[in-house]
DRENDO-1510 file (C-alpha; in Angstrom, 1 decimal, always signed):
<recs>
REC; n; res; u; v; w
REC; 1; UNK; +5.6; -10.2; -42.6 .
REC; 2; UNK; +8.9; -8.7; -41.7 .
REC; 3; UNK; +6.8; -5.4; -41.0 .
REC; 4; UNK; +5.2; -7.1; -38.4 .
REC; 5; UNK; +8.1; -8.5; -36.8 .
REC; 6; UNK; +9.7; -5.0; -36.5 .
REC; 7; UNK; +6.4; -3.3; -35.1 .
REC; 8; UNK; +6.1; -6.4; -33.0 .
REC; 9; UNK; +9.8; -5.6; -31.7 .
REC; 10; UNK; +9.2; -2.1; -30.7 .
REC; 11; UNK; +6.2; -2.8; -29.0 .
REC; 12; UNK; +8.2; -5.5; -27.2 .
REC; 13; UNK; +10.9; -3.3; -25.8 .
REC; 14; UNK; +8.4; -0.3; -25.3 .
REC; 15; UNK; +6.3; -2.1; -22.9 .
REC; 16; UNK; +9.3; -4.3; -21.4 .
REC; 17; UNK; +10.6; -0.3; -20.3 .
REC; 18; UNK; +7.3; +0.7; -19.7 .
REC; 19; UNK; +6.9; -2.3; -16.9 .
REC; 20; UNK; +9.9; -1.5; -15.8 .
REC; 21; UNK; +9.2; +2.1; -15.1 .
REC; 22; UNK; +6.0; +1.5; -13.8 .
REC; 23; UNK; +7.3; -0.9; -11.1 .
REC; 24; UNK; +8.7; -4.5; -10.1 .
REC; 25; UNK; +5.1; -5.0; -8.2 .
REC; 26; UNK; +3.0; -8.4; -8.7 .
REC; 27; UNK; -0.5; -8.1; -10.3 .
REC; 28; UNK; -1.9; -8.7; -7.1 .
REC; 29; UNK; +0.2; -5.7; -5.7 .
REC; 30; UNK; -0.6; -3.0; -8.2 .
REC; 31; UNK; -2.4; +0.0; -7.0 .
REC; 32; UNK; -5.3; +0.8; -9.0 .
REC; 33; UNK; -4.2; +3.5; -11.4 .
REC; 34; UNK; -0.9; +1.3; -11.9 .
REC; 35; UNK; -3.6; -1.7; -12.8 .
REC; 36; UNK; -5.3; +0.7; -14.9 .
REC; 37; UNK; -2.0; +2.2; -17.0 .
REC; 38; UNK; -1.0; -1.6; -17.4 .
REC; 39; UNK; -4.8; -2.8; -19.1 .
REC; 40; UNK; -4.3; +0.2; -21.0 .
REC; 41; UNK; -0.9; -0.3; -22.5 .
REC; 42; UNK; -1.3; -3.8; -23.4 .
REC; 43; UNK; -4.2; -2.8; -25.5 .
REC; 44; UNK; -2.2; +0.0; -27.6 .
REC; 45; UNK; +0.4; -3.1; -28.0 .
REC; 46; UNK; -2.0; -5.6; -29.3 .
REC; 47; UNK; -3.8; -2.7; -31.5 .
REC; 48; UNK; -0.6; -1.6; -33.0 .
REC; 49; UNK; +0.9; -5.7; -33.7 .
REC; 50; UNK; -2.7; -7.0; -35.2 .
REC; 51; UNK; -3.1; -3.8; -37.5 .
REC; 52; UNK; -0.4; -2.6; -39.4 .
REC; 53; UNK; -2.2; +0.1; -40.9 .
REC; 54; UNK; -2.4; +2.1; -37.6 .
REC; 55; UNK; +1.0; +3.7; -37.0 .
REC; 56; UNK; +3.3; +3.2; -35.2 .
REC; 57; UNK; +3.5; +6.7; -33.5 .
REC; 58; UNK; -0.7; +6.4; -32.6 .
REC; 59; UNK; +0.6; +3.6; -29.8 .
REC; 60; UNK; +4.2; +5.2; -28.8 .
REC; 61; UNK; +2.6; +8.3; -27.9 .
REC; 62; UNK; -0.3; +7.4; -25.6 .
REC; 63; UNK; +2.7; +4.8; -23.5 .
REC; 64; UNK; +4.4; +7.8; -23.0 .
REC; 65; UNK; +1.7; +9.8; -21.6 .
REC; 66; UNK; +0.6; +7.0; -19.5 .
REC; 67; UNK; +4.0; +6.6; -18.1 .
REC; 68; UNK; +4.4; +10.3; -17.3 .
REC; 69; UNK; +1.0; +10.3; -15.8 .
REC; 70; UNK; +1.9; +7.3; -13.5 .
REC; 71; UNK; +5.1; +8.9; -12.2 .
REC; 72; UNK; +3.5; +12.6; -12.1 .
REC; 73; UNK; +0.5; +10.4; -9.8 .
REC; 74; UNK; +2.9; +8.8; -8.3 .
REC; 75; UNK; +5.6; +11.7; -7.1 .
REC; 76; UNK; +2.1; +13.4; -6.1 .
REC; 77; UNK; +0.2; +11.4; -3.6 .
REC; 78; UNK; +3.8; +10.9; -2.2 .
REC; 79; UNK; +3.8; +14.6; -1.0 .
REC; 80; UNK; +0.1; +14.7; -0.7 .
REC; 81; UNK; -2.0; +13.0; +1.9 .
REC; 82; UNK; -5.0; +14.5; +0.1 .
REC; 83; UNK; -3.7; +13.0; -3.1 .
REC; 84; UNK; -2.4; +9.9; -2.0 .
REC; 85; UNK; -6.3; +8.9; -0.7 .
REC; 86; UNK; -8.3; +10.1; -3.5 .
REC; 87; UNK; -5.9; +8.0; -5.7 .
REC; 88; UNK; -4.8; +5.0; -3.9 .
REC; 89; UNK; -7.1; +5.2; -1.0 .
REC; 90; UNK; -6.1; +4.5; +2.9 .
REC; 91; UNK; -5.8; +1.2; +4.3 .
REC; 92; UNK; -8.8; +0.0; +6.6 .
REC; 93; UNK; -9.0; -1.8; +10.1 .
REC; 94; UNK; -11.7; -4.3; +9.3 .
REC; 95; UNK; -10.8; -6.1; +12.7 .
REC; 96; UNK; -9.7; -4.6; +15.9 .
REC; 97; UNK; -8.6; -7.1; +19.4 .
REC; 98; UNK; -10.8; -9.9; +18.0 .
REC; 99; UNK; -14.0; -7.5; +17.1 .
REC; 100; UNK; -15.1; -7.0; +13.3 .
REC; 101; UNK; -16.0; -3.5; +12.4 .
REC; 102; UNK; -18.9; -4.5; +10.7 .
REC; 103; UNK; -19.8; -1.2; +9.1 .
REC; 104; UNK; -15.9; -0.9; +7.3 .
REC; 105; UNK; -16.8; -4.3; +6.2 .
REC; 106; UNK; -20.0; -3.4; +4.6 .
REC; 107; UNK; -18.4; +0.2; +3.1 .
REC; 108; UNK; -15.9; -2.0; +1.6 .
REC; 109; UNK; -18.7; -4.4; +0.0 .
REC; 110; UNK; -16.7; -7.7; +1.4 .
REC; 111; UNK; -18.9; -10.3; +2.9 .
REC; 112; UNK; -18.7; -11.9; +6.4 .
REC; 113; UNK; -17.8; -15.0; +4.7 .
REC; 114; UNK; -15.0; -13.7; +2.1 .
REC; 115; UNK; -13.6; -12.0; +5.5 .
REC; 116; UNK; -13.1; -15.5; +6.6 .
REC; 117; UNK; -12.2; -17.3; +4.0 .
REC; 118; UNK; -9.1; -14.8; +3.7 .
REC; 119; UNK; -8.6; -15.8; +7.6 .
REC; 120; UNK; -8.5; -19.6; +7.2 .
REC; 121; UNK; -6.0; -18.6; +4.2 .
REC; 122; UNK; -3.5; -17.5; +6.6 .
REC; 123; UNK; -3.7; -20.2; +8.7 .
REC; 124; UNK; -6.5; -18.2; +11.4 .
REC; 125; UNK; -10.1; -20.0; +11.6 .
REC; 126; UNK; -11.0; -17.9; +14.9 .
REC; 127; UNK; -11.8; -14.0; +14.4 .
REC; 128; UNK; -10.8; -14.0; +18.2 .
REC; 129; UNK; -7.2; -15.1; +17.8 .
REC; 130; UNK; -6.7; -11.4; +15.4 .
REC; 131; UNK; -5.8; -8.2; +17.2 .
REC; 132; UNK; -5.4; -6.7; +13.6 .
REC; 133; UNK; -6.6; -7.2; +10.4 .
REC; 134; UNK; -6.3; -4.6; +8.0 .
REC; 135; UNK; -7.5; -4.4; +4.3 .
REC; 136; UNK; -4.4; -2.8; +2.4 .
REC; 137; UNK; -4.4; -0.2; -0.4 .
REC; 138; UNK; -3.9; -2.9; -3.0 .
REC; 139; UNK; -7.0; -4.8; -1.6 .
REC; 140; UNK; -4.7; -7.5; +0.3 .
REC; 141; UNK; -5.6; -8.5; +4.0 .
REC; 142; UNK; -2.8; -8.1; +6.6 .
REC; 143; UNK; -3.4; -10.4; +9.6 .
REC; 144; UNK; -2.1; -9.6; +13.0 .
REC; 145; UNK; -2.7; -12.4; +15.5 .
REC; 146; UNK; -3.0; -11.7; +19.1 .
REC; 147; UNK; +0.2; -12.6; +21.5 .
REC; 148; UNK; -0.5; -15.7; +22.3 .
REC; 149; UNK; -1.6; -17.3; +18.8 .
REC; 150; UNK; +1.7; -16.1; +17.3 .
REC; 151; UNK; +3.4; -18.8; +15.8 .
REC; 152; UNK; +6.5; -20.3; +18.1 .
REC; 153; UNK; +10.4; -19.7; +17.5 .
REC; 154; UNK; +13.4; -21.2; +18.7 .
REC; 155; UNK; +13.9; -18.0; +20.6 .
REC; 156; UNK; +10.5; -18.6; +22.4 .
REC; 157; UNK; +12.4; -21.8; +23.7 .
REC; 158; UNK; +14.8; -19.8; +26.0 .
REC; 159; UNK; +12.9; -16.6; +26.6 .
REC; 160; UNK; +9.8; -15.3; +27.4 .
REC; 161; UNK; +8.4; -13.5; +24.3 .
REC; 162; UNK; +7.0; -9.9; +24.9 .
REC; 163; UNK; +3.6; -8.9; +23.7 .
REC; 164; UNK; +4.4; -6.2; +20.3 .
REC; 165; UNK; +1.4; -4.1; +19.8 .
REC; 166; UNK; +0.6; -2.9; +16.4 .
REC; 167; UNK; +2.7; +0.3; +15.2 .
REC; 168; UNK; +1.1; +2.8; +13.6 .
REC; 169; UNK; +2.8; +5.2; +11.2 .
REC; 170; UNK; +2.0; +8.6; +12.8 .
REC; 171; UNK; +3.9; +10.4; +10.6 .
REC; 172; UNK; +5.6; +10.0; +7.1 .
REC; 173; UNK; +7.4; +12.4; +5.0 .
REC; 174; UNK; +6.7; +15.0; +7.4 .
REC; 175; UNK; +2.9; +14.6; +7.3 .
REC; 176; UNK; +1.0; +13.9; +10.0 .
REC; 177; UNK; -1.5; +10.8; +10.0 .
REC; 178; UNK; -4.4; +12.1; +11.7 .
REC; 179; UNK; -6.3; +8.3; +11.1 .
REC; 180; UNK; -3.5; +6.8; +12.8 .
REC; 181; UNK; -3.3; +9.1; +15.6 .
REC; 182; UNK; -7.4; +8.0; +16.5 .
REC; 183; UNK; -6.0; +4.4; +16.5 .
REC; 184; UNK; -3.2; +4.9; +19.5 .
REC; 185; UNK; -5.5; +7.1; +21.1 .
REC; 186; UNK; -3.8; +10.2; +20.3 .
REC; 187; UNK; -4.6; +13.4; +19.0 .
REC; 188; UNK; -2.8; +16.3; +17.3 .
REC; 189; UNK; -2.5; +18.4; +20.7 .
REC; 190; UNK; -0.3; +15.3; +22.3 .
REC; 191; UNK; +2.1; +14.9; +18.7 .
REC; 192; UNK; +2.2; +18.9; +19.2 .
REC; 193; UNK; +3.3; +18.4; +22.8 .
REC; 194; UNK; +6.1; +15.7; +22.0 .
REC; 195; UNK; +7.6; +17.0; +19.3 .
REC; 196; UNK; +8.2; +20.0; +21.4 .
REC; 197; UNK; +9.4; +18.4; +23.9 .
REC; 198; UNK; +11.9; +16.6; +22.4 .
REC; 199; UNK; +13.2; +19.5; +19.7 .
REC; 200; UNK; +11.9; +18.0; +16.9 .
REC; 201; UNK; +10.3; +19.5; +13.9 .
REC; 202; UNK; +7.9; +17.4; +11.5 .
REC; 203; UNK; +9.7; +18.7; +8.3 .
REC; 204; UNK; +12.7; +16.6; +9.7 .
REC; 205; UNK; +10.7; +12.8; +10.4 .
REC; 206; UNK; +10.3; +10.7; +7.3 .
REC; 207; UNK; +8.8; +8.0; +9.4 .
REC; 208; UNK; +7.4; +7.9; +13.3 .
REC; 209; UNK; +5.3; +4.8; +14.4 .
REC; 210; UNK; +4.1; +4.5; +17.9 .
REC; 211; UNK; +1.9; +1.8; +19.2 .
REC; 212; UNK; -1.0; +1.6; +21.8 .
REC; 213; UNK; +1.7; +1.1; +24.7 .
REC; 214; UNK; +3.1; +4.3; +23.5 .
REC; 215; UNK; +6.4; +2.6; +21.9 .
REC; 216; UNK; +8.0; +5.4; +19.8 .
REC; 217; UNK; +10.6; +5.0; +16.5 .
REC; 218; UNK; +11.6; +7.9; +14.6 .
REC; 219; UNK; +13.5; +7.9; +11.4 .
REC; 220; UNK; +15.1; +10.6; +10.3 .
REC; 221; UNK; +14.7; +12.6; +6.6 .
REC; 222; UNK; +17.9; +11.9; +4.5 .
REC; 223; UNK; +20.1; +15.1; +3.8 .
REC; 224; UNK; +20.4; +15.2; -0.1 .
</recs>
């Protein structure tokens, strides 16, 4: 009995790093090969409390692979576009000012009326009212409602609120978003153009989002 309290104990504290390491996400936030390493580690822990005959080191070893996979994966598709779709994919427009785009709906296997159920969900029972809606990487819907459907503030009481078009990340961590670009209307010859103009180089960005008015942040790359 006291051997399986100890193995129990390690296990424990193994997998309470190993969540740790992995990320603070909720299951609904995990990315898929995050969702993967997680299945996977909780069955080496239950395998290695319900039977002590398999040691110890049979469970320890594969966690530790599948933790330095996850971070190798994940230091990867950070630096790599290429990488970052094959293994978290790109988010999807799914609805564009008030239109669905039926055939992203049908790639993405979701049904007209699991599109809006998720609407009513966030308080939207009109596809009309959304100028965005946008199926994330972790398979959560962001909904972006058009100007006048936006809920009203106690600043809307004194002022007239200004219509905020959707940003777009053009760029991020010096890689250009070519997807992104389509959606403003943009193509690589104009981000060619403006970054000349204004001295900038693309190693230098970590993050430049620009809307269909042609609205234009730029954060800069950290020196370390």
């Amino acid at each position: 009995m006291a051997t399986v309290f100890i193995r129990t104990a390690i296990i424990y504290v193994i997998f309470f790093l190993s969540v740790r390491i992995v990320g603070k996400r909720q299951v609904g936030e995990l990315q898929l090969s995050e969702l993967i390493t997680m299945l996977m580690l909780s069955e080496l822990a239950v395998n290695s409390i319900q039977d002590i005959s398999i040691p110890l080191s049979y469970s320890i070893i594969p966690v530790i692979f599948l933790l330095c996979a996850e971070i190798i994966i994940s230091y990867l598709s950070i630096k790599s576009q290429f990488l970052k779709k094959i293994f978290f994919g790109t988010p999807c427009i799914i609805i564009k000012d008030g239109k669905i785009d039926q055939k992203q709906l049908a790639k993405l296997r979701i049904s007209v009326n699991e599109l809006l159920s998720e609407l009513r969900l966030k308080d939207y029972s009109d596809v009309e009212d959304i100028d965005y809606a946008i199926i994330e990487q972790n398979g959560q819907i962001s909904v972006f409602p058009k100007h006048k459907k936006l809920p009203t503030s106690i600043e809307d009481l004194y002022e007239k609120r200004k219509p905020s078009p959707l940003p777009f990340a053009i760029i991020t961590d010096g890689k250009v978003n070519k997807n992104d670009l389509f959606h403003i209307g943009k193509d690589e010859k104009w981000l060619e153009g403006y970054l000349k103009k204004h001295n900038l180089r693309l190693d230098d960005i970590f993050l430049l989002t620009s809307n269909r008015c042609g609205d234009i942040n730029i954060i800069y790359k950290e020196e370390k």
